[in-house]
N, CA, C and O atoms as a DFTB+ gen file, in Angstrom:
668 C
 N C O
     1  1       0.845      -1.182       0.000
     2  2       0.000       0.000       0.000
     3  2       0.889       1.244       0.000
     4  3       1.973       1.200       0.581
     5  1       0.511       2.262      -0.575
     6  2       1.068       3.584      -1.042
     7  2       0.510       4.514       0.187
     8  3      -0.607       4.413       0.695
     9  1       1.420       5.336       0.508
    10  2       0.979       6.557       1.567
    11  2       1.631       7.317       1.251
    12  3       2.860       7.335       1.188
    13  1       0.321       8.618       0.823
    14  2       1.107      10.184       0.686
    15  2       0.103      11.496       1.669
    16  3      -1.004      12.022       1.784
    17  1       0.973      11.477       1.993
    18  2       0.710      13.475       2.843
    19  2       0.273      14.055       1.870
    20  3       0.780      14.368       0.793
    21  1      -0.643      14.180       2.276
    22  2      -1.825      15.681       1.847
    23  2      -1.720      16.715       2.842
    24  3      -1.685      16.426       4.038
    25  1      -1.661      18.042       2.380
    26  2      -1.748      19.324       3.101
    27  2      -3.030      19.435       2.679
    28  3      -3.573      18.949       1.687
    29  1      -3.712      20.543       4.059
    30  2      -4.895      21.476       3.682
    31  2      -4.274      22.989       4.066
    32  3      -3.818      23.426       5.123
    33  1      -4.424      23.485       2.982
    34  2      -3.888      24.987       2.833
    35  2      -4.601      25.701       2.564
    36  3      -5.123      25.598       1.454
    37  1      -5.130      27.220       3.813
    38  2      -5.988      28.214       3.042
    39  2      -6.015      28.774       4.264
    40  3      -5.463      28.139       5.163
    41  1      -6.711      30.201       4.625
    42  2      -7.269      31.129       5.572
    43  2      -7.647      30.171       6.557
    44  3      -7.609      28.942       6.610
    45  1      -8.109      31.288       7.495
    46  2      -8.942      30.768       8.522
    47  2     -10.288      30.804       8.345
    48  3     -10.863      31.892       8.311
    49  1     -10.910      29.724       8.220
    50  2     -12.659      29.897       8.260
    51  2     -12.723      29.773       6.719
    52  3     -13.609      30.531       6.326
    53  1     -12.045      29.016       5.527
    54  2     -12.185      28.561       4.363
    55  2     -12.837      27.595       4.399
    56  3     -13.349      27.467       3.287
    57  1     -13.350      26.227       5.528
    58  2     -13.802      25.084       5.019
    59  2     -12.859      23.941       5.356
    60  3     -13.372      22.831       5.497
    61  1     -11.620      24.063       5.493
    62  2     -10.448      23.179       5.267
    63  2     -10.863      21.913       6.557
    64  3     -10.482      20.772       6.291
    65  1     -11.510      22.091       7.712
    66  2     -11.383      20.752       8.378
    67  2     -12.676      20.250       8.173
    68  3     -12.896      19.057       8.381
    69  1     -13.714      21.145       7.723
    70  2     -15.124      20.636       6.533
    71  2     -15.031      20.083       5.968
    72  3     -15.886      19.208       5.829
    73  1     -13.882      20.137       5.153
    74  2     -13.728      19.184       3.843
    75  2     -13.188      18.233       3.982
    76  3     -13.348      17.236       3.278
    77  1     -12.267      18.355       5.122
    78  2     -11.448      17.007       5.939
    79  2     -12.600      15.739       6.055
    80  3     -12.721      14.631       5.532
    81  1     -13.298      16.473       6.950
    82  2     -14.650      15.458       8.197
    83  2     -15.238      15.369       6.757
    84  3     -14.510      14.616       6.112
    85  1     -16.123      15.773       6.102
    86  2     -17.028      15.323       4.952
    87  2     -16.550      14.365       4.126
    88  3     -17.253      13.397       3.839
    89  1     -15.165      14.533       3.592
    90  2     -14.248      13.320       3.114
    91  2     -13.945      11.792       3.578
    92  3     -13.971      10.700       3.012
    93  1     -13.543      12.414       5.341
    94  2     -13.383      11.197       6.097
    95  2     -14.354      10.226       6.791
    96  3     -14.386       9.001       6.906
    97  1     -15.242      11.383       7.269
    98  2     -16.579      10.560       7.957
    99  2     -17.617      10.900       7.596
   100  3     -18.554      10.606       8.338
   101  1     -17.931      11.665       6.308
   102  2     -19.210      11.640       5.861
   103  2     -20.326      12.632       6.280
   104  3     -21.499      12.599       5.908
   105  1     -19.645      13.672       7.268
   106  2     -19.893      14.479       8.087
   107  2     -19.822      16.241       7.947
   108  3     -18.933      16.873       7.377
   109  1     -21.161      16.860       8.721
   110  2     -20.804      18.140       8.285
   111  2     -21.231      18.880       9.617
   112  3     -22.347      18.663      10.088
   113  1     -20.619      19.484      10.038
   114  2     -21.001      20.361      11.509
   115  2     -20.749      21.597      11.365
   116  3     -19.713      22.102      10.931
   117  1     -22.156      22.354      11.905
   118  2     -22.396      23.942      11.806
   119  2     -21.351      24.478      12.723
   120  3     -20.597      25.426      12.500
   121  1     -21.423      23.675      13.866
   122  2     -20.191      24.351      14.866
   123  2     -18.689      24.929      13.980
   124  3     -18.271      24.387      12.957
   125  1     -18.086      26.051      14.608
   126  2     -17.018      26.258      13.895
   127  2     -15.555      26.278      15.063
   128  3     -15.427      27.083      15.985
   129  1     -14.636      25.241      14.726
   130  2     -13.839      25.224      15.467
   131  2     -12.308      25.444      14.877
   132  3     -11.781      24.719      14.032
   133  1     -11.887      26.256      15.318
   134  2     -10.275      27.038      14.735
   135  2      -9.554      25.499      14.962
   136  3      -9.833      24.823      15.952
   137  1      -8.715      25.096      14.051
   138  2      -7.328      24.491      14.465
   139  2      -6.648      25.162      14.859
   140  3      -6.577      26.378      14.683
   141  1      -5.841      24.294      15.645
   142  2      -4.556      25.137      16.565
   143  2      -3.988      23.933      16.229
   144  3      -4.417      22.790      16.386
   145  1      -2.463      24.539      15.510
   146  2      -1.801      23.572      14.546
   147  2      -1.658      23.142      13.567
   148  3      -1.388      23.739      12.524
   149  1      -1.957      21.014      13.886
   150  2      -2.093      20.579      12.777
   151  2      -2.833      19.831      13.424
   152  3      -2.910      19.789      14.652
   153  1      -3.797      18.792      12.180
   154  2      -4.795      17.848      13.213
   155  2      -4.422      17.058      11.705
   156  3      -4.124      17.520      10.603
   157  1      -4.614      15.408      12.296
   158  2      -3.728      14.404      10.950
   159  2      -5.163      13.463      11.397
   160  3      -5.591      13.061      12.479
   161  1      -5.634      13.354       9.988
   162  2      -6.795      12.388       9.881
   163  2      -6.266      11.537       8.130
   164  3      -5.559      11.906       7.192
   165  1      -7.036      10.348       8.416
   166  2      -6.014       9.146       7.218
   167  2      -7.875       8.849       6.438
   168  3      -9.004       8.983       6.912
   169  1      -7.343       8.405       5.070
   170  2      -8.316       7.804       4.207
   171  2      -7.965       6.985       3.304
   172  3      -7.332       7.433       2.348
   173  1      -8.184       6.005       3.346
   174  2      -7.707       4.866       2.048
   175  2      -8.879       5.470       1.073
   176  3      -9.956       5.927       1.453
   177  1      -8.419       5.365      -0.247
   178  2      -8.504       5.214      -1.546
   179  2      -8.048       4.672      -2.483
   180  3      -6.850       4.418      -2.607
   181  1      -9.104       4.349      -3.467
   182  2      -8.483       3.303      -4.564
   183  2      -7.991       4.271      -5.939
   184  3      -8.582       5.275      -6.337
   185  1      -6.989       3.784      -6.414
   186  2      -6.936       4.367      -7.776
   187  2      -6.813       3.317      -8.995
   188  3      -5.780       3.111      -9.632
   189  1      -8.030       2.708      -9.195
   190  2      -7.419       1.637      -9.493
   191  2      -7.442       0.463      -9.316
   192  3      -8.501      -0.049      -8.953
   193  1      -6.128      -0.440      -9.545
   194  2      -5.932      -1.684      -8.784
   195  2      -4.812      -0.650      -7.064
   196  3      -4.394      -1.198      -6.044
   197  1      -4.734       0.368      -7.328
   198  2      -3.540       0.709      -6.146
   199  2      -4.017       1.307      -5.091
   200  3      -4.439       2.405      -5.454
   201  1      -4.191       1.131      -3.815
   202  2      -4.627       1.123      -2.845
   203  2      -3.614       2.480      -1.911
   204  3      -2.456       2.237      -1.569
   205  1      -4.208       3.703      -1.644
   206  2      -3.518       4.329      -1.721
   207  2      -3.653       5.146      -0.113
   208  3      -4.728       5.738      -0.210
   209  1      -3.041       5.465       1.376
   210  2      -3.508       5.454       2.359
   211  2      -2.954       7.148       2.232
   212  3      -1.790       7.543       2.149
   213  1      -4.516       8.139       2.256
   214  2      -4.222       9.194       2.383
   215  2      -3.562      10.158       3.631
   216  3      -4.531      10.917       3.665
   217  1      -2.997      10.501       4.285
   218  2      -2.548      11.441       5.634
   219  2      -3.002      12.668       5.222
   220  3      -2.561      13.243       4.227
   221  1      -3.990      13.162       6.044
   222  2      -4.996      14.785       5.567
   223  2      -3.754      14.951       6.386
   224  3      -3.190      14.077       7.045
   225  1      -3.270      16.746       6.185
   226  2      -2.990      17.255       7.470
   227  2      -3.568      18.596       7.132
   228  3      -3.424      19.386       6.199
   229  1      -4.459      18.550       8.521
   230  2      -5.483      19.780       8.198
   231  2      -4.528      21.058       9.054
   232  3      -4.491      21.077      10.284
   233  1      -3.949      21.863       8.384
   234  2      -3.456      22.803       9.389
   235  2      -3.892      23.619       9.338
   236  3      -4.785      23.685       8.494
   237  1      -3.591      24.939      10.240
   238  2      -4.347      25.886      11.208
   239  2      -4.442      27.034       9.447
   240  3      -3.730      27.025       8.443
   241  1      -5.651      27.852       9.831
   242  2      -5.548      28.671       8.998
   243  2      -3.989      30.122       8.833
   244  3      -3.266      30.471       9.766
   245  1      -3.938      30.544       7.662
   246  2      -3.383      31.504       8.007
   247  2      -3.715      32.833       7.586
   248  3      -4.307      32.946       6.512
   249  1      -3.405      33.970       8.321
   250  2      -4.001      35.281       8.236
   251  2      -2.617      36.425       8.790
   252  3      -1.612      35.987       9.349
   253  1      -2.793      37.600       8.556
   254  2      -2.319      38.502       8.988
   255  2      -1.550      38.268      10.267
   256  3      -0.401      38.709      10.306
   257  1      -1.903      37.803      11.036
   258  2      -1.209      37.175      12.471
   259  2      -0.655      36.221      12.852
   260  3       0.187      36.155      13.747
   261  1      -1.223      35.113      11.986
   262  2      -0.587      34.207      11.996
   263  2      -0.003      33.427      10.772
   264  3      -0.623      33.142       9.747
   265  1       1.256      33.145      11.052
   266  2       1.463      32.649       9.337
   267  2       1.988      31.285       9.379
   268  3       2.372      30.956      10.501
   269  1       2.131      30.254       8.310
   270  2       1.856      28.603       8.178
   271  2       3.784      28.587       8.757
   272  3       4.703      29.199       8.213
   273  1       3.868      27.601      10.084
   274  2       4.819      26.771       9.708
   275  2       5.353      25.943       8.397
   276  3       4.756      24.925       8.046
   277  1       6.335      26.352       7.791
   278  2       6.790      25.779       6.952
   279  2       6.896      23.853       6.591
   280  3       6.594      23.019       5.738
   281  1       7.616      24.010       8.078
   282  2       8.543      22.864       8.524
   283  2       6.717      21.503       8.566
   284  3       7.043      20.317       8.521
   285  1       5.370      21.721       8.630
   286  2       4.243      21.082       8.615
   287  2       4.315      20.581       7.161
   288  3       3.824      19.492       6.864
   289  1       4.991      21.455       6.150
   290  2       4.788      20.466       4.655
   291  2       5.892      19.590       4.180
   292  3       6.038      19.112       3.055
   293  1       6.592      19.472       5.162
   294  2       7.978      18.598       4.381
   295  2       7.246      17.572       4.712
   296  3       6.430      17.410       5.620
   297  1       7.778      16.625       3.543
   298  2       7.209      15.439       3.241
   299  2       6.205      15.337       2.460
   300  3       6.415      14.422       1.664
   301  1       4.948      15.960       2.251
   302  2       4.321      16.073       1.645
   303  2       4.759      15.774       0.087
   304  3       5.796      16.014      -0.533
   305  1       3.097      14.933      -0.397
   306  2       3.266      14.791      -1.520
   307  2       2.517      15.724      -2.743
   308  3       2.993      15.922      -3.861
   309  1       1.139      16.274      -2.196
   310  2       0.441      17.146      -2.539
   311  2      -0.413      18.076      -1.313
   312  3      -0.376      18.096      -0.083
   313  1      -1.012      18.650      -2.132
   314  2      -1.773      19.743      -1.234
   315  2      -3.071      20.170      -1.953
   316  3      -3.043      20.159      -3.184
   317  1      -4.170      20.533      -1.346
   318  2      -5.225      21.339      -1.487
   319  2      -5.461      22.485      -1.144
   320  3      -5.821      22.502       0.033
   321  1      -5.426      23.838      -1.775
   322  2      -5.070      24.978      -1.706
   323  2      -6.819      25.339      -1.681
   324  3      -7.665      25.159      -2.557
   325  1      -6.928      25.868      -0.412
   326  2      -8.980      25.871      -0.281
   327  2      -8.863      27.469      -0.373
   328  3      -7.842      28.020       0.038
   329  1     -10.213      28.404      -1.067
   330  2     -10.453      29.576      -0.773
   331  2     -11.876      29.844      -0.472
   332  3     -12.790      29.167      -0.942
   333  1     -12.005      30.648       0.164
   334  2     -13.834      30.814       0.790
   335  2     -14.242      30.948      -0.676
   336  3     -13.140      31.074      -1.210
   337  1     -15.159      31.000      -1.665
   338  2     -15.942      32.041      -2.893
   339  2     -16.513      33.120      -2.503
   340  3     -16.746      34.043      -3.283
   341  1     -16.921      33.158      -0.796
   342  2     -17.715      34.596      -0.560
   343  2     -16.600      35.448      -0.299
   344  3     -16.812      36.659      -0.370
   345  1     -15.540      35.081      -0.034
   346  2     -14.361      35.993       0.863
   347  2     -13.349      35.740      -0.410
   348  3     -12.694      34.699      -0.469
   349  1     -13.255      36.812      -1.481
   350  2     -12.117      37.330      -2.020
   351  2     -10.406      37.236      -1.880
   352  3      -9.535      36.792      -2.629
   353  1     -10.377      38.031      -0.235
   354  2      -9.139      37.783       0.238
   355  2      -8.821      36.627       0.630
   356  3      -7.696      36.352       1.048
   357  1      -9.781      35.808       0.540
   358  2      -9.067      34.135       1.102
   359  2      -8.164      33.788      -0.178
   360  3      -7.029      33.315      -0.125
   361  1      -8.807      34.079      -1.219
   362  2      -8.431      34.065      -2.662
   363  2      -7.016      34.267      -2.586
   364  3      -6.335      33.244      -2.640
   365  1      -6.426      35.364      -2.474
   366  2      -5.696      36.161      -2.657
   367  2      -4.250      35.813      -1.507
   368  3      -3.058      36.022      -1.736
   369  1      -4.858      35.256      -0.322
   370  2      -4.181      34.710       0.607
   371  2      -3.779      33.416       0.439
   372  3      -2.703      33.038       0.902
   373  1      -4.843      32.356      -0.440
   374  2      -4.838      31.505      -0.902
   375  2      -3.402      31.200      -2.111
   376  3      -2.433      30.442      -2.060
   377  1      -3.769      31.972      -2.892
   378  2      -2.099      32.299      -3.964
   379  2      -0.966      32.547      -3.220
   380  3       0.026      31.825      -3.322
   381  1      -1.008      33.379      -2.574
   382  2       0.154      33.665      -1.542
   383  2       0.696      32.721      -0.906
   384  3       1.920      32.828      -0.980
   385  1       0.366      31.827      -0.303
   386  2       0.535      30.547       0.119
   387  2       1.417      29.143      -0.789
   388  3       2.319      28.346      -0.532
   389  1       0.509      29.459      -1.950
   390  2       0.827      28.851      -3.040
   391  2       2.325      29.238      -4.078
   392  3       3.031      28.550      -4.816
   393  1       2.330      30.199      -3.808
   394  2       3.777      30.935      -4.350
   395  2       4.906      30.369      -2.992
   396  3       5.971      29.769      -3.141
   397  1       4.285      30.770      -1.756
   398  2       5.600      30.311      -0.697
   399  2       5.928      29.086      -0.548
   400  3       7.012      28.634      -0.178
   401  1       4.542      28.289      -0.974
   402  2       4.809      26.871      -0.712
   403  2       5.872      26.289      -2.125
   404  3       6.970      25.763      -1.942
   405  1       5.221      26.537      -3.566
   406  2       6.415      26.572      -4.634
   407  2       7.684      26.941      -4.446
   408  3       8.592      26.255      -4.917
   409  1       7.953      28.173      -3.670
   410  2       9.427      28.824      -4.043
   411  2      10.284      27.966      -2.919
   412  3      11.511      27.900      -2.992
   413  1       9.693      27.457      -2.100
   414  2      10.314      26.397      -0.710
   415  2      10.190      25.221      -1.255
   416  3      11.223      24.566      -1.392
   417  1       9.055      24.717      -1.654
   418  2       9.674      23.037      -2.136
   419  2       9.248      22.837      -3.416
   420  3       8.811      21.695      -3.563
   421  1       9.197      23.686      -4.651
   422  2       9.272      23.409      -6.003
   423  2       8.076      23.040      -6.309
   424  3       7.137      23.503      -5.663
   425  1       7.851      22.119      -7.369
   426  2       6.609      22.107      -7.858
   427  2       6.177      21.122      -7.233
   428  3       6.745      20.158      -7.747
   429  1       5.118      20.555      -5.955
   430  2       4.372      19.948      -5.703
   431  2       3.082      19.482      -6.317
   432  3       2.655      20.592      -6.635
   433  1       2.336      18.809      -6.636
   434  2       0.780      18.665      -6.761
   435  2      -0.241      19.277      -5.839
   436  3      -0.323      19.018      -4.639
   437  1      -1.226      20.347      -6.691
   438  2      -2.431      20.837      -5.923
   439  2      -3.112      20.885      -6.866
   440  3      -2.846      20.913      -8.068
   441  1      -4.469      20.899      -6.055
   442  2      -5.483      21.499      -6.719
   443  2      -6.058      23.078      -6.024
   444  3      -5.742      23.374      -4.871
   445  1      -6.695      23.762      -6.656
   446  2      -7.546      24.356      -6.163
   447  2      -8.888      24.390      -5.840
   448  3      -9.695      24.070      -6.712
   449  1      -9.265      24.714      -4.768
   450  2     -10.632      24.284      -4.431
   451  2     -11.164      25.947      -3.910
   452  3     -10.663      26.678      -3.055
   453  1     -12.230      26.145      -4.704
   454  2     -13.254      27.048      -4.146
   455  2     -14.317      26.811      -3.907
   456  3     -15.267      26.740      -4.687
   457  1     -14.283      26.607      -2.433
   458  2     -15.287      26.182      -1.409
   459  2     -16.762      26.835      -1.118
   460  3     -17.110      27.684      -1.938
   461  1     -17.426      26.620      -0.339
   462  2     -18.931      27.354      -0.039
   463  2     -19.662      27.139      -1.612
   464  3     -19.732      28.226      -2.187
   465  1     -20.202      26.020      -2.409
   466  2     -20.611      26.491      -3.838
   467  2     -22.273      26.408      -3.397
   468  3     -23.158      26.595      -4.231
   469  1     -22.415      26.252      -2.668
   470  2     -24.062      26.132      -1.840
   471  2     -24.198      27.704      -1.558
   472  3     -25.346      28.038      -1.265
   473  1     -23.487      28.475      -1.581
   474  2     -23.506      30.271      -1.003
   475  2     -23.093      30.410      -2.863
   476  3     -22.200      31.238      -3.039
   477  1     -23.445      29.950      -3.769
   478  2     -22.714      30.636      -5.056
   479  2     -23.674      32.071      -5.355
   480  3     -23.165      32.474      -6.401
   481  1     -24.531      32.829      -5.083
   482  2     -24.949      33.804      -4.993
   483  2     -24.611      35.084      -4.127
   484  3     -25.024      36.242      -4.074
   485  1     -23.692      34.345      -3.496
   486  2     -22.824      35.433      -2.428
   487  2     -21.425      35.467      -2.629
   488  3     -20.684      36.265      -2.055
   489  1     -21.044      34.578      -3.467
   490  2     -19.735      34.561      -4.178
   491  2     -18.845      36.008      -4.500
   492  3     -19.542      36.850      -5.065
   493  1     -17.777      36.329      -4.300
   494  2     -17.196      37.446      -4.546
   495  2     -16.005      37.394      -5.831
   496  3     -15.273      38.305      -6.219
   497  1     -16.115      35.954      -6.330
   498  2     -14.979      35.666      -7.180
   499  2     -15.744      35.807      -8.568
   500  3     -16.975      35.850      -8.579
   501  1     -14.914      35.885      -9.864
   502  2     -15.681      35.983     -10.700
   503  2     -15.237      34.970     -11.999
   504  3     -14.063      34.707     -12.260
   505  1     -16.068      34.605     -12.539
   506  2     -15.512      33.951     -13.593
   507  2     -14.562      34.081     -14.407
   508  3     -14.157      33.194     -15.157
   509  1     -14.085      35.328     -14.311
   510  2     -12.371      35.723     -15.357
   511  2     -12.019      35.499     -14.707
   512  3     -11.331      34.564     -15.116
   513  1     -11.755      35.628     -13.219
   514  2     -10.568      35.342     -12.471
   515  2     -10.362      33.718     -12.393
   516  3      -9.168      33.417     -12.358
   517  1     -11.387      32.455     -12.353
   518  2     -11.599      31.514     -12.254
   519  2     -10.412      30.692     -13.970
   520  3      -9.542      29.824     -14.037
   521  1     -11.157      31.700     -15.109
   522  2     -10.426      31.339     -16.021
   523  2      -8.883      31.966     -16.490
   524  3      -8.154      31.713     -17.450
   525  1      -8.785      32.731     -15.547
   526  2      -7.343      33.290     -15.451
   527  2      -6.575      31.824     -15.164
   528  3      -5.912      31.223     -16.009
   529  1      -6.765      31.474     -14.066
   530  2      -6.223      30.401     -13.504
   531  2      -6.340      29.274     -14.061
   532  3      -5.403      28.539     -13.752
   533  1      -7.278      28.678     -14.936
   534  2      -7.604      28.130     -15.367
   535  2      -6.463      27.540     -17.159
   536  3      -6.119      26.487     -17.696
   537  1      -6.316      28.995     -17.396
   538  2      -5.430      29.251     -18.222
   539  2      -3.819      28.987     -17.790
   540  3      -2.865      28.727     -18.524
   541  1      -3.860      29.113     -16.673
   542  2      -2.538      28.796     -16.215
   543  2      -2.225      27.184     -15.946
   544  3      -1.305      26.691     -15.292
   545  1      -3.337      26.510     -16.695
   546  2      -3.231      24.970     -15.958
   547  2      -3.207      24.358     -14.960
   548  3      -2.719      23.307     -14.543
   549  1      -4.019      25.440     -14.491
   550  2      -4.360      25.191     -12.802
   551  2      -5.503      24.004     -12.788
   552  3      -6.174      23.757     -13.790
   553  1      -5.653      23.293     -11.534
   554  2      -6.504      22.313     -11.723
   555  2      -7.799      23.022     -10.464
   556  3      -7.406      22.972      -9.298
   557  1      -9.118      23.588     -10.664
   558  2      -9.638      24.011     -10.446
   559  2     -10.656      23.547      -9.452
   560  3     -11.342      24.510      -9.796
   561  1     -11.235      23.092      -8.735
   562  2     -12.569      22.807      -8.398
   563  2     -13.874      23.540      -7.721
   564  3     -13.348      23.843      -6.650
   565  1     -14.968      23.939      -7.638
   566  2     -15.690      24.521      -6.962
   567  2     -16.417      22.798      -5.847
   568  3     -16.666      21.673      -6.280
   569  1     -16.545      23.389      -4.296
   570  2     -17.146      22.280      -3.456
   571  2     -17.900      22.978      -2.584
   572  3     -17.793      24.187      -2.377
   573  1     -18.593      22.305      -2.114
   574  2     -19.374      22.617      -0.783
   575  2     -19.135      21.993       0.340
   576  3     -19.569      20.863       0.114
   577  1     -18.732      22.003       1.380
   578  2     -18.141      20.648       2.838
   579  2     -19.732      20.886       3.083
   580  3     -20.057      19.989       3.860
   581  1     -20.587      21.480       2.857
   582  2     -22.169      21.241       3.911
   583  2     -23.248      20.653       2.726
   584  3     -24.399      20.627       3.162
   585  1     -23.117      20.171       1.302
   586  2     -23.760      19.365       0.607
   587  2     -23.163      18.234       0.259
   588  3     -23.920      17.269       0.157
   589  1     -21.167      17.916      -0.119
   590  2     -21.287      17.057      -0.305
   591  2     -20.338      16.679      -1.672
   592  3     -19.640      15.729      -2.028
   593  1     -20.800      18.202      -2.299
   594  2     -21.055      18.954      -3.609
   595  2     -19.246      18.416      -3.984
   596  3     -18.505      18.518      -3.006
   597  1     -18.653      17.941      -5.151
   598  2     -17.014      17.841      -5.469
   599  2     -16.075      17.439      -4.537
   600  3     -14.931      17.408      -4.991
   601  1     -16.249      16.982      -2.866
   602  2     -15.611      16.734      -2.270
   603  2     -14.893      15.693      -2.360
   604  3     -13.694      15.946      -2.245
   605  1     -15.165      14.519      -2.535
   606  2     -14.625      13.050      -2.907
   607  2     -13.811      13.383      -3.809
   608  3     -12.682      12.917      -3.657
   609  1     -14.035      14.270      -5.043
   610  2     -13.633      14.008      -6.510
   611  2     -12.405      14.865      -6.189
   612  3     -11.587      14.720      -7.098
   613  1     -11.923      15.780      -5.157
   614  2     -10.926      16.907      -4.653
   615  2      -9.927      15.965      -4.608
   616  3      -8.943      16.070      -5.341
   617  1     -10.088      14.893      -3.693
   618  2      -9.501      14.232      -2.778
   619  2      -8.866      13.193      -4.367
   620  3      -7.665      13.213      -4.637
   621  1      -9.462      12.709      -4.884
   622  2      -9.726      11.714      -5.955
   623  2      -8.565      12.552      -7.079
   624  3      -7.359      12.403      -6.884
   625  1      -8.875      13.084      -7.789
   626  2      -8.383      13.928      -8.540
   627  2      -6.611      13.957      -7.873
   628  3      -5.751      13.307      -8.467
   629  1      -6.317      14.642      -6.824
   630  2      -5.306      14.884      -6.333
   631  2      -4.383      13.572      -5.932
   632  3      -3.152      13.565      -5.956
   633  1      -5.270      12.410      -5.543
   634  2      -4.456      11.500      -5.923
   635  2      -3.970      10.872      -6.694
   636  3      -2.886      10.307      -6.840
   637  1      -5.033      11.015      -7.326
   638  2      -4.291      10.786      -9.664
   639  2      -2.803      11.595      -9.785
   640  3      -1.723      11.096     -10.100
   641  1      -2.994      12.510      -9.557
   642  2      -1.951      13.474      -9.615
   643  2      -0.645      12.849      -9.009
   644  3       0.142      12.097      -9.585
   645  1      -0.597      13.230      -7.969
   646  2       0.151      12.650      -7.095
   647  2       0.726      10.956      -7.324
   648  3       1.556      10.662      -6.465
   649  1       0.573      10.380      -7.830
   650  2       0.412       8.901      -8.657
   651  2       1.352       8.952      -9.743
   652  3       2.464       8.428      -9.814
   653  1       0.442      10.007     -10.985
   654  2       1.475      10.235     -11.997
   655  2       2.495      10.769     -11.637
   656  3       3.238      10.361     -12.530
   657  1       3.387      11.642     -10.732
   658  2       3.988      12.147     -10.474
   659  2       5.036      11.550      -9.743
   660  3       6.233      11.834      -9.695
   661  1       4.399      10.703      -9.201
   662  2       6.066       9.539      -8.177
   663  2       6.740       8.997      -9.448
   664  3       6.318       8.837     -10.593
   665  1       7.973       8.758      -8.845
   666  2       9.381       8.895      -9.634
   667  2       8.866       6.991     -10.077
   668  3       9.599       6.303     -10.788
């Protein structure tokens, strides 16, 4: 059996341990609880005939005050780069992340995920910007952690990736 580290990367209050629990246990809770840290939850998946044992590591958001331990992504094989759709600057904080995490350990596997698609009427992002990125060969997704909505396929997707990509 294959085991790769997954990061969850994004703001605080993006969704990121939503998408964890909905992935892992099928689960969605209104309560909202900050990580402090890192919190490591596992998921087997198939790709295949290859049996593949995921390590989430859901870490703490980051913001203005607080910014990501580095030293939480070594090892890692990919990452999920989450942004709110109602909150812009998650966006924007979201890239930022994504540039520090590249210029420190090169080209990793991510996707992007823009989260909340159940709020898509309160959305602050816009479709050029979606195909900006898009254009860049970015691998895109819109999800919801409280329907259900692309979550599996986040997780799914990124391990394809991550697959083609071992040496």
């Amino acid at each position: 059996m294959i085991q790769k580290k997954v990061c969850m990367l994004g703001s605080f209050a993006v969704g990121k341990t939503s998408l964890v629990k909905r992935f892992v246990n099928s689960i969605f809770s209104e309560e909202y609880l900050t990580t402090v840290g890192v919190k490591v939850d596992k998921r087997l998946v198939k790709q295949g005939e290859t049996e593949v044992n995921l390590m989430l590591w859901d870490l703490h958001g980051e913001d203005e005050f607080q910014k990501l331990r580095l030293s939480y992504l070594r090892g890692m094989s990919g990452y999920i780069l989450v942004a709110d759709g109602t909150r812009k600057i998650t966006l924007d904080r979201a890239l930022a992340l994504q540039r520090n995490t590249e210029a420190t350990f090169g080209p990793v596997p991510f996707i992007l995920v823009l989260n909340k698609a159940d709020l898509a009427g309160e959305w602050q992002l816009s479709e050029e910007q979606i195909e900006g990125f898009l254009s860049k060969g970015w691998l895109i997704k819109k999800t919801s952690a409280l329907t259900g909505e692309g979550v599996a396929e986040i997780f799914e997707l990124l391990t394809e990736r991550m697959l083609k990509e071992t040496p």
